[in-house]
ZALUM-827252 format. One line per 5 residues: number of its first residue (from 1); their letters; for each residue y, x, z of N, C-alpha, C, CB. Coordinates in steps of 0.02 Angstrom, whole numbers, plus 32768, in hexadecimal, padded with zeros to 4 digits. Each point is the difference from the previous one (the first is absolute). Glycine has a CB too. Layout:
<nodes>
NUM = a = Y/X/Z/Y/X/Z/Y/X/Z/Y/X/Z; ...
</nodes>
This chain:
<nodes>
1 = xxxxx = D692/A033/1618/8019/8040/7FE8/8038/801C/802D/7FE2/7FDE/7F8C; 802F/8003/809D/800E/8009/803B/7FEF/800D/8050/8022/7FD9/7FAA; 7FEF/8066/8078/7FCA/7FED/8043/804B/7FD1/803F/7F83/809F/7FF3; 80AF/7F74/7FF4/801D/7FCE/8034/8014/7FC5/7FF2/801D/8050/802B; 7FBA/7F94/7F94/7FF7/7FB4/7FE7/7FC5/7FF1/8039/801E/8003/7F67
6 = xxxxx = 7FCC/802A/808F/7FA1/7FF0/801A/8002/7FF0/803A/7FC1/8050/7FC8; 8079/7FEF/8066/7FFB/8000/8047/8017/7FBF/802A/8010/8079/7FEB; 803A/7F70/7FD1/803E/7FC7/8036/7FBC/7FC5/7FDD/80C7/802A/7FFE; 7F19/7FCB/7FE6/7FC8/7FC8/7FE7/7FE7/7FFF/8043/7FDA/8014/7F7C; 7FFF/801F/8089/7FD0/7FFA/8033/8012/7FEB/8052/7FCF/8056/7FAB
11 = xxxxx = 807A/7FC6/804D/800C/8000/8050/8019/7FB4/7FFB/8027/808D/802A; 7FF1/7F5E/7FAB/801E/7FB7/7FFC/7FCE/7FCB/7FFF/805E/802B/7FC2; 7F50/7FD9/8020/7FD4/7FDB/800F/7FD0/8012/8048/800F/7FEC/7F7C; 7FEE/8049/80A1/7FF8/8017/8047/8030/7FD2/8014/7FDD/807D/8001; 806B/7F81/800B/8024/7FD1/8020/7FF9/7FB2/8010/8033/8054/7FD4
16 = xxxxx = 7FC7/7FA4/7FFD/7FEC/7FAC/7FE4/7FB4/7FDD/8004/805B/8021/7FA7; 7F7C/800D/805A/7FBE/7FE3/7FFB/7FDF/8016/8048/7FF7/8007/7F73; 7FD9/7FB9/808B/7FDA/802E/803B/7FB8/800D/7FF5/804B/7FCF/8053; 7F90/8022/7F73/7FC9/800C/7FE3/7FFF/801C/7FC1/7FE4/7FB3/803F; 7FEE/808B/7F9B/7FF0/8012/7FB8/7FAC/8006/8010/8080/804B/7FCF
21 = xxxxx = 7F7B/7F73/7FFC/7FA9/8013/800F/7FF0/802C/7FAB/7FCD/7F6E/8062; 804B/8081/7F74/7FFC/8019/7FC1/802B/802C/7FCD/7FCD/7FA9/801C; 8020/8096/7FD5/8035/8034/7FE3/7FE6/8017/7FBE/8025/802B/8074; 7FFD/7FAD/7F59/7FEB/800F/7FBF/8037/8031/7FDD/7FBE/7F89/7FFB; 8031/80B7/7FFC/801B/8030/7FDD/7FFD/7FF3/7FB2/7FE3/8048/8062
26 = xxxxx = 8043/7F9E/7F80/8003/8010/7FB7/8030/8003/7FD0/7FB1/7FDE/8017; 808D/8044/800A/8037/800D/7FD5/8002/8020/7FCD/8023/7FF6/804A; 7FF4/8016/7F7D/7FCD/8053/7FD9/803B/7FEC/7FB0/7F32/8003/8038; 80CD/8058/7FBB/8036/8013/7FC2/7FBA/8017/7FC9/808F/803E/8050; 7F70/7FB8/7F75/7FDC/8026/7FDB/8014/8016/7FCA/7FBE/7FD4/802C
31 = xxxxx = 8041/806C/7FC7/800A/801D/7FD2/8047/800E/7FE3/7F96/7FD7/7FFC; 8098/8023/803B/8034/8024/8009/8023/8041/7FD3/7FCF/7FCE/8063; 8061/804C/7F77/801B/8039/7FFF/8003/8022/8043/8036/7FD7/7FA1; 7FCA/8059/805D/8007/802B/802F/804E/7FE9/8022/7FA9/8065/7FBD; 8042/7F8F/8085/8042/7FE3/801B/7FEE/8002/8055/8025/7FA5/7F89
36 = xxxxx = 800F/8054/80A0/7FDD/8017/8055/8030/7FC7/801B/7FE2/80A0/8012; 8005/7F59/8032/8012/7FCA/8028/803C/800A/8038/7F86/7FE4/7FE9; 8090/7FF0/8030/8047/800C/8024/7FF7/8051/8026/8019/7F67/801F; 7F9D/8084/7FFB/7FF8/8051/802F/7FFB/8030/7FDA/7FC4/7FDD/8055; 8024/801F/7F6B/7FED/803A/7FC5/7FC8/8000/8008/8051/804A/7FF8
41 = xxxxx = 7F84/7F92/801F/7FC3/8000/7FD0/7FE9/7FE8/7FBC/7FF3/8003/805F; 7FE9/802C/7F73/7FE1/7FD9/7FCF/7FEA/7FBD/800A/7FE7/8061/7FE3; 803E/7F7B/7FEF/7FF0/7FB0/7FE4/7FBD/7FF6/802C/8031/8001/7F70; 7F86/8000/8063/7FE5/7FE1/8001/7FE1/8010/804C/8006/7FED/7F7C; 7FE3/8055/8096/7FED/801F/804F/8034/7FC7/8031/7FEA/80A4/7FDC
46 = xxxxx = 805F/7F70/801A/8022/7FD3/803A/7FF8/7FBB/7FEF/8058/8053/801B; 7FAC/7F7F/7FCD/8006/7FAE/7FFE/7F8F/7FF4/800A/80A8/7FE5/7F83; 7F30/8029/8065/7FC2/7FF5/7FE7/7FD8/8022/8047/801B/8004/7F68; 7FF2/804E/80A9/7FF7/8000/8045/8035/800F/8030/7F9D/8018/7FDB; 806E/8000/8031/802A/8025/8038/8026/7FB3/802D/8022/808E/7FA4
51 = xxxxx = 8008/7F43/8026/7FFE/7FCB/8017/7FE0/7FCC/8028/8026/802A/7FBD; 7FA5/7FC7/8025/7FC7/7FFB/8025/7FD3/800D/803D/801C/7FFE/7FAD; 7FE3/803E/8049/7FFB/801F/8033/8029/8004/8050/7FD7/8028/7F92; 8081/7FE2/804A/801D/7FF2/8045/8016/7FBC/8017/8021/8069/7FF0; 7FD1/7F5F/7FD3/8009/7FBC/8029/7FBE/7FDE/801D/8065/7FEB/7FB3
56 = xxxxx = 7F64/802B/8040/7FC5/8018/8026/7FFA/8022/8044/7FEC/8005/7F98; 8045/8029/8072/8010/8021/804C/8033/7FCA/8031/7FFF/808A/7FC1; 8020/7F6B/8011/8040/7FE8/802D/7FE5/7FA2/801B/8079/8061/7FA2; 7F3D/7F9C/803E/7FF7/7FAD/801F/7FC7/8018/8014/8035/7F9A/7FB9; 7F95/8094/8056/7FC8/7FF8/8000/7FF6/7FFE/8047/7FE9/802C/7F94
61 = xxxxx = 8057/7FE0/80B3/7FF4/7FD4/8033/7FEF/7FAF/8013/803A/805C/8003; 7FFA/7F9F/7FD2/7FF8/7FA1/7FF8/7FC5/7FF3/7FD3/8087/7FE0/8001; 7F71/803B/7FD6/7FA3/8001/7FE6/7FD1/8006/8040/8017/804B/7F8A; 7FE6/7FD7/8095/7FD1/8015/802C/7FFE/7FC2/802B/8012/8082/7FF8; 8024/7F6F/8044/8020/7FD5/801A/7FF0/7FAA/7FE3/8052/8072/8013
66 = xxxxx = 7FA3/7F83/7FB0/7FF6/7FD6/7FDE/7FB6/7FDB/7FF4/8063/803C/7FE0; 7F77/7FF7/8030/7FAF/8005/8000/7FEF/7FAC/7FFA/7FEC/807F/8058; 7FEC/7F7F/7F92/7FE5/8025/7FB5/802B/7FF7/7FB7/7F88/7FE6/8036; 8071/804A/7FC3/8045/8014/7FB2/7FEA/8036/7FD2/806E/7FF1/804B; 7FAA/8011/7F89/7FE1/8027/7FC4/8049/8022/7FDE/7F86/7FA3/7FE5
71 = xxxxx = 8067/80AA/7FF3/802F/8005/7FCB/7FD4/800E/7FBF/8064/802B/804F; 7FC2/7FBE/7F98/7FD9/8002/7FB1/8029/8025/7FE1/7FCA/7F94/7FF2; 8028/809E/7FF9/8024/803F/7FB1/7FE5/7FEE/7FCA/8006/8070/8032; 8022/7F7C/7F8D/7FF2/7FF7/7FCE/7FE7/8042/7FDC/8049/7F9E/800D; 7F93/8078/7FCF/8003/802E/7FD4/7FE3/7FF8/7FB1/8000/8038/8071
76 = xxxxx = 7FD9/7FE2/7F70/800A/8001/7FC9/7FAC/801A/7FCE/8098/8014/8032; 7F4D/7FEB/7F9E/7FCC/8024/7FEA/8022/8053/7FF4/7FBF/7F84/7FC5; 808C/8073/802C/8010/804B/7FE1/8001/8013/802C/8035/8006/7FAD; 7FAB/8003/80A2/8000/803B/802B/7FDD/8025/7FE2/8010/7FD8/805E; 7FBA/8015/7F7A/7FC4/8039/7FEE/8023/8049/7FDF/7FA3/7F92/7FDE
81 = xxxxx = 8093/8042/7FE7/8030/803B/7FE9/801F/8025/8031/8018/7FC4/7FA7; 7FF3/802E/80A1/8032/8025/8027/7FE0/8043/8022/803D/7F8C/8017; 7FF0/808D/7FEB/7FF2/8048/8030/8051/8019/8034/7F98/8039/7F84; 8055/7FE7/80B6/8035/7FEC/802D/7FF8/804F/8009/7FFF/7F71/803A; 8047/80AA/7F88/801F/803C/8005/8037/800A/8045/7FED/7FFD/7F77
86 = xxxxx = 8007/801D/80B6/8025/801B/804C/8029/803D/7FCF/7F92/7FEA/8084; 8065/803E/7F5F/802C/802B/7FD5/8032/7FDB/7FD7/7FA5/804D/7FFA; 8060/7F62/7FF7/8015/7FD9/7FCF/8015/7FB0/8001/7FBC/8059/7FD9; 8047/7FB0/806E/800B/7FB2/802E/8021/7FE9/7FE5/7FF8/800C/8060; 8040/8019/7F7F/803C/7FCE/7FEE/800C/8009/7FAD/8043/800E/8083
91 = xxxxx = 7F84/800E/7F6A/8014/8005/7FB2/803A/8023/7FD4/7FCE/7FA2/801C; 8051/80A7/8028/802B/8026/7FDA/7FE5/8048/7FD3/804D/7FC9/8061; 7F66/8032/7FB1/8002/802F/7FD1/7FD8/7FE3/7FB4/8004/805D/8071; 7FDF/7F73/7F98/7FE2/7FE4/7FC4/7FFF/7FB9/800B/7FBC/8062/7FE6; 8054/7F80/7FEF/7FF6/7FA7/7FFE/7FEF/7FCB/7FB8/805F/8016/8064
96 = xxxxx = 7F7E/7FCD/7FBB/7FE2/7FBF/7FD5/8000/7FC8/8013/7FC4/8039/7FDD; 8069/7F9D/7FFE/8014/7FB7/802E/7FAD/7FE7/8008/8091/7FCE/7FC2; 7F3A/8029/800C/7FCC/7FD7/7FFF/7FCA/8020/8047/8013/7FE3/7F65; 8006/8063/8092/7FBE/8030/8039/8035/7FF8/8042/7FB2/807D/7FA5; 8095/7F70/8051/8010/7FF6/8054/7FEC/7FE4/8022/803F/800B/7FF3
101 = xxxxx = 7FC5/7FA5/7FDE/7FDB/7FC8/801B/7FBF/8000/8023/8039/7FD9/7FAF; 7FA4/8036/8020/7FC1/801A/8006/7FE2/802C/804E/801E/8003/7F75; 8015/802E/809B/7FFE/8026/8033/8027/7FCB/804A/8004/8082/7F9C; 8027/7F52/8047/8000/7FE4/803B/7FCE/7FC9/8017/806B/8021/7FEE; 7F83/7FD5/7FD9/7FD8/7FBC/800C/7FB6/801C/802A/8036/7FB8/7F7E
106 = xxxxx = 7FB0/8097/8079/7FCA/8022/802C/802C/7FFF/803B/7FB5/8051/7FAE; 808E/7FBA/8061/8019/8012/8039/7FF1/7FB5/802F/8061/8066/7FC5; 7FA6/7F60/8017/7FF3/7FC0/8032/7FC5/7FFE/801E/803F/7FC1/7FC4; 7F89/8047/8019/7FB4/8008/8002/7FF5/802E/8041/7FEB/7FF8/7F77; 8039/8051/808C/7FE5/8025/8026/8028/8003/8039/7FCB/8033/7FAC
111 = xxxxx = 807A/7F9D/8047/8020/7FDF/8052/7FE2/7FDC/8011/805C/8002/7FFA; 7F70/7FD1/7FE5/7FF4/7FB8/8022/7FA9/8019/8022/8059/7F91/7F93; 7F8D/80AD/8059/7FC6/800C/802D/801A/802F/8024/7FA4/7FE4/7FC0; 807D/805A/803E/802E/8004/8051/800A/7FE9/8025/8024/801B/7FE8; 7FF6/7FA3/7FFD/801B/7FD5/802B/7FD8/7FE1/8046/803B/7FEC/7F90
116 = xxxxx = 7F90/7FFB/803D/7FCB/7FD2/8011/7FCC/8045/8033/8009/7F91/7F74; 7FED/809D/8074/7FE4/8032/8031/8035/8020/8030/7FA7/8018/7FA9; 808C/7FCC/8062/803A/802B/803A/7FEF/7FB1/801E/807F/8072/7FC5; 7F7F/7F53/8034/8006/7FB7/8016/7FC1/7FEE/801B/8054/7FE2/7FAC; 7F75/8048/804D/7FB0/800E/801B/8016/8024/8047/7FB0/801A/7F7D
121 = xxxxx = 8056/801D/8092/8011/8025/8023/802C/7FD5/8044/7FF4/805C/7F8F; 802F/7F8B/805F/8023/7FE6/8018/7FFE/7F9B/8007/8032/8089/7FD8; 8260/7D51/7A11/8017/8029/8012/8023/801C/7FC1/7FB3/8003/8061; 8070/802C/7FCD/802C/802B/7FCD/7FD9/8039/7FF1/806F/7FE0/802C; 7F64/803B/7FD6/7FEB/8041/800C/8001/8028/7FB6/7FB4/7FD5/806F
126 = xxxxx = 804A/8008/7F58/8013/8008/7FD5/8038/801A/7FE1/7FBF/7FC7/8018; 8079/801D/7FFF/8044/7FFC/7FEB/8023/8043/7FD3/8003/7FB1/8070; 7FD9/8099/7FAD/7FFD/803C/7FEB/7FE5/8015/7FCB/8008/8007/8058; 7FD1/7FDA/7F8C/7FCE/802C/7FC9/7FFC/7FBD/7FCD/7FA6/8065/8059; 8087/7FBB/7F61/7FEC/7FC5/7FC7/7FA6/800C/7FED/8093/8004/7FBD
131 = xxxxx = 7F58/802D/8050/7FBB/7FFB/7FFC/7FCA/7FD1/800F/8028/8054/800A; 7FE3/7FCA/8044/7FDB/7FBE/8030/8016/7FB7/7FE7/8004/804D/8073; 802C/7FAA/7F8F/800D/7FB5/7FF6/7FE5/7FF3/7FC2/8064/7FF6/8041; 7F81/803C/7F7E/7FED/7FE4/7FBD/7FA4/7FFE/8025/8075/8044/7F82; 7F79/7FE4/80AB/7FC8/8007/8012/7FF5/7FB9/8023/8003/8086/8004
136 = xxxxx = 802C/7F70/8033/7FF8/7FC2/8024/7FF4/7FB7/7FC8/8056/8043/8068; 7FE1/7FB3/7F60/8001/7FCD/7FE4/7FB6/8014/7FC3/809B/7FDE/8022; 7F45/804C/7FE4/7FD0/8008/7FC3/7FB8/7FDF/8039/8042/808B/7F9F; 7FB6/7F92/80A4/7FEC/7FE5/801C/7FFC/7FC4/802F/8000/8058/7FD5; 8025/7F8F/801F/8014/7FD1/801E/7FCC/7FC6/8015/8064/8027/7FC7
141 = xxxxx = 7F91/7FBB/801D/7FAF/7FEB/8000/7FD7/7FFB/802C/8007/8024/7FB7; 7FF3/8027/805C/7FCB/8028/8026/802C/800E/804F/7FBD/8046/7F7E; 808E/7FB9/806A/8026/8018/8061/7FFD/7FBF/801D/806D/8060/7FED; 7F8B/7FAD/805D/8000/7FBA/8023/8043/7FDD/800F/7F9B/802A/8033; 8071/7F9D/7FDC/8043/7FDF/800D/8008/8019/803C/7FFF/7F99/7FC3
146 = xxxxx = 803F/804B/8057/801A/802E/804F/7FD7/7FDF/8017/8078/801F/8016; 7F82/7F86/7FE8/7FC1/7FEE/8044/7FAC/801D/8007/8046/7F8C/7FF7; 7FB2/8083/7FB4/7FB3/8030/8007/8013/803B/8026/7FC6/7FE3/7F89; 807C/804D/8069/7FFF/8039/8014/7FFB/800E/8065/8046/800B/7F74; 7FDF/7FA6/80A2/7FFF/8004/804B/7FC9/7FEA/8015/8068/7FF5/800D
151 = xxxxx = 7F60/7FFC/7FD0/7FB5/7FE7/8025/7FF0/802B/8027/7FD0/7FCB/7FAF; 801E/8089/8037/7FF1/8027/8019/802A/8007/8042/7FD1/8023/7F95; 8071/7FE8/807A/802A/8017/8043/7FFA/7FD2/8014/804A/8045/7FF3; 7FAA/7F60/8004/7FE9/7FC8/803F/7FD2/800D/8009/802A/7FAD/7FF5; 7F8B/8063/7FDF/7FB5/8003/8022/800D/802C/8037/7FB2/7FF3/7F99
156 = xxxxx = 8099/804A/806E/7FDD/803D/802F/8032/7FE5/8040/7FDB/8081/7FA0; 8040/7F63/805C/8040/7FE7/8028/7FCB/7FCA/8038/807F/8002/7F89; 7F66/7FC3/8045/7FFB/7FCD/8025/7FB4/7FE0/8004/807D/7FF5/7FE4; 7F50/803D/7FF7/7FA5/7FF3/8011/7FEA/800D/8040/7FE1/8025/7F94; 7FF3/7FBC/808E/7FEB/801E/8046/7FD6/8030/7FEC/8006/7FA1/8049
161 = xxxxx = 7FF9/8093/7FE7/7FC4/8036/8006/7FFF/8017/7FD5/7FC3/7FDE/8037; 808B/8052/7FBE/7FFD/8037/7FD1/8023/803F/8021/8000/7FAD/7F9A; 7FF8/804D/80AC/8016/8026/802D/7FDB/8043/7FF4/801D/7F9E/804F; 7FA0/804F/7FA3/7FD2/8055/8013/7FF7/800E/7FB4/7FA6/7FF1/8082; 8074/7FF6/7F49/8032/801E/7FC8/8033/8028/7FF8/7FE4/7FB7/7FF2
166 = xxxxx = 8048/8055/8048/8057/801B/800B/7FEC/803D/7FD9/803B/7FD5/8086; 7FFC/803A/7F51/8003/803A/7FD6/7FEE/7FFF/7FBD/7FEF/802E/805B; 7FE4/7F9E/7F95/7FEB/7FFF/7FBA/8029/7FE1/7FD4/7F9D/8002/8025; 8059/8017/7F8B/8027/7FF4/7FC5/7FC8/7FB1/7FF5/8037/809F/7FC3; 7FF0/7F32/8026/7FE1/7FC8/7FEA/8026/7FF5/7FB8/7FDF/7FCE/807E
171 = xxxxx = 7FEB/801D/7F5D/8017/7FE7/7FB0/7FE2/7FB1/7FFC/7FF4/8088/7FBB; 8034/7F5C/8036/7FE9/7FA9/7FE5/7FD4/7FE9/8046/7FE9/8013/7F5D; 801E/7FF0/80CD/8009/7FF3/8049/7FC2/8027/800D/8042/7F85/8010; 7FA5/80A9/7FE4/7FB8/8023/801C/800A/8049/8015/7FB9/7FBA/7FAF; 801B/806F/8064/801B/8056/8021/7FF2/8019/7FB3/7FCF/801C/809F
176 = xxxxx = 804E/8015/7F50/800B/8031/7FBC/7FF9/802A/8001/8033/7FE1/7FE2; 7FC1/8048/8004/7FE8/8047/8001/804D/802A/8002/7F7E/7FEA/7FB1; 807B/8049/8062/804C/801F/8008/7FEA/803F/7FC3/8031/7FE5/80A3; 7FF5/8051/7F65/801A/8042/7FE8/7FD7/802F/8035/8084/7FD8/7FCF; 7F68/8055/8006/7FEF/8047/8036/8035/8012/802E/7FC0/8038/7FA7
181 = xxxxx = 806D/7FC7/802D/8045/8019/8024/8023/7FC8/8055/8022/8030/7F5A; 7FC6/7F8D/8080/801E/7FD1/802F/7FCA/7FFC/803B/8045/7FBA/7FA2; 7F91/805B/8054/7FC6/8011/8053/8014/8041/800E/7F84/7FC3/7FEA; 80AA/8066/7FFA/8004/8045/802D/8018/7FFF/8043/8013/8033/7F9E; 7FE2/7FE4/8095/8018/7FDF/804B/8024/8030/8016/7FA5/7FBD/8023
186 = xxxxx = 8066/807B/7FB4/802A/8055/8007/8032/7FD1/7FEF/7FBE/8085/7FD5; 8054/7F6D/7FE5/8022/7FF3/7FD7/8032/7FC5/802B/7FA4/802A/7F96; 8042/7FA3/8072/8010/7FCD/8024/8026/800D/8036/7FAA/7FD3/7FDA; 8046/8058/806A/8025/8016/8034/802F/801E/7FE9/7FB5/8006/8042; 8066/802B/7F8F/8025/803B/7FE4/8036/7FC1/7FEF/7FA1/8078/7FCB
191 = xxxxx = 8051/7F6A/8012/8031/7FCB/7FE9/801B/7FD8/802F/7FCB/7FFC/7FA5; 8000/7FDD/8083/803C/7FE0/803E/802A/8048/8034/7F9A/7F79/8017; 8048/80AF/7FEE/803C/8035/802E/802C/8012/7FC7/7FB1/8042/8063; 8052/7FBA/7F5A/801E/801D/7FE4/803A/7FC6/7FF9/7FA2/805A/7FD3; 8041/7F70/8028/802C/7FBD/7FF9/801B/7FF3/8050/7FB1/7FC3/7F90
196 = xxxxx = 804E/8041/809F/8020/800D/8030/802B/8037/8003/7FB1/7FCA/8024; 8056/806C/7FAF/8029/8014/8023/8038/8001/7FC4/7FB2/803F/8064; 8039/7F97/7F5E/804C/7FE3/7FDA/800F/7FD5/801D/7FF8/8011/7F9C; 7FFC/7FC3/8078/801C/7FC3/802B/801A/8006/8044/7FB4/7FCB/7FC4; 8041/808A/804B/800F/7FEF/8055/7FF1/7FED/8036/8028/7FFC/7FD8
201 = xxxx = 7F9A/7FF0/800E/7FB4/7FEA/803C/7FF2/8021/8029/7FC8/7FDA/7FC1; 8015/8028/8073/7FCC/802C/8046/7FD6/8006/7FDE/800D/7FD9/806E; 7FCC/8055/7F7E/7FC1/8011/7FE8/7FE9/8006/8020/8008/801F/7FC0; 7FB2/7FAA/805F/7FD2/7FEF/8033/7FD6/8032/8008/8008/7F95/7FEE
</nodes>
């Protein structure tokens, strides 16, 4: 929720390391009050993407450099709920902690096939909502433990020959069907230039 947490991180493991073969994105706020981040971004957009996204920029030399290496973005089934208002990035003219989430969690989806087509070319989560948590403990049963929940980000991290996969959403370690919205490839570009230029990026 910070980008010059993100930045002195990054430059301090650039310093120290001389290999990243593996970049697992999955920090994430859910369902937040309306609340913004050191830079002023909305909660869930800045920590879920925007974060992501720029500690994703700031290693993806030493990714490259690292060959063969992977990043993995966590995301979520509620992308389906999301839609990625450019009139509403930051949730000052209308907001819903459950549809923020929601909207960031499409925003990972449609960074991580950007990504993967610009790279061609070239928990607490709860803690906010007495709801969810009566939802979580009613289901409980049925949610996976943290080590079920990381099967999926090791199958994509560490299976061979899931290279000519890059870009795809995987559920319970297999490819998933996405969102209309999360294959839009308008949509997708608009967002990384648009996310470059809160962060201060070169827009390639």
């Amino acid at each position: 929720s910070d980008t010059k947490s993100i930045r002195a991180f990054a430059k301090g493991f650039l310093a120290e390391e001389k290999h990243l073969h593996v970049l697992i994105n999955n920090a994430g706020v859910m369902m937040c009050p309306y609340s913004k981040t050191a830079d002023g971004f909305e909660m869930h957009i800045g920590v879920n993407h925007l974060g992501h996204f720029l500690l994703t920029h700031l290693l993806l030399e030493k990714l490259k450099e690292s060959a063969p290496s992977r990043i993995v973005n966590v995301s979520s089934l509620a992308h389906h709920l999301g839609r990625i208002h450019f009139h509403n990035l930051q949730g000052e003219k209308f907001y819903n902690a459950g549809l923020a989430y929601c909207h960031s969690k499409l925003a990972n989806i449609l960074f991580t096939q950007e990504l993967a087509r610009r790279l061609k070319v070239q928990s607490e989560l709860v803690r906010h909502s007495s709801f969810m948590r009566w939802m979580w403990w009613l289901f409980s049963f049925f949610i996976k433990t943290p080590q079920q929940g990381a099967q999926t980000s090791l199958h994509c991290a560490l299976t061979e020959g899931l290279e000519i996969l890059s870009g795809n959403h995987f559920s319970d370690c297999h490819v998933a069907w996405v969102s209309a919205q999360a294959r839009n490839e308008t949509i997708a570009r608009r967002l990384w230039d648009v996310s470059c230029d809160l962060l201060g990026l070169p827009i390639d």
